[in-house]
C-alpha positions, -999 to +999 in steps of 0.1 A: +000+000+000+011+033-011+016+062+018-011+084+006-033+054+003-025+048+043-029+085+048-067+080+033-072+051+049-069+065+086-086+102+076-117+078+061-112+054+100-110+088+119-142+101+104-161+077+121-153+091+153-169+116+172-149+152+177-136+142+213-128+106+203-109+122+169-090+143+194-083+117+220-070+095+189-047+121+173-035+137+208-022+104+221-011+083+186+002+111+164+012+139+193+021+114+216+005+132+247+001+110+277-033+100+293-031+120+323-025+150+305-053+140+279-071+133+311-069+173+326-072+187+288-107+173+285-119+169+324-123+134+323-104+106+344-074+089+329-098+056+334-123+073+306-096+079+286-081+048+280-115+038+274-131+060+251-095+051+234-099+016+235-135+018+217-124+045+192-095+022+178-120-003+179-144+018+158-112+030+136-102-008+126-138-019+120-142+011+094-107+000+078-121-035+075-155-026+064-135-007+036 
């Protein structure tokens, strides 16, 4: 697979998120920002975090599968 055909691939995956999910995904996969400081930055727990992570790589991958 060609880079700009992975580039599509994940803007078409993060789509399907919602705009806190979309931030939560770019903020700690691209940025690198830890969960405790994603955490503060949206006044949720580090525990809803890793969650709402958790299901939004989950929605991401069924997306990519789906095609």
């Amino acid at each position: 697979m060609l880079a700009q055909e992975q580039v599509e691939l994940v803007e078409r995956a993060l789509g399907v998120l919602d705009e806190l999910a979309r931030n939560l995904v770019v903020s700690r996969r691209m940025l690198g920002q830890d969960y405790r400081s994603l955490a503060l930055d949206h006044g949720i727990s580090e525990g809803a975090v890793r969650m709402r992570l958790s299901r939004a790589l989950n929605r991401m991958s069924r997306a990519i599968e789906s095609g």
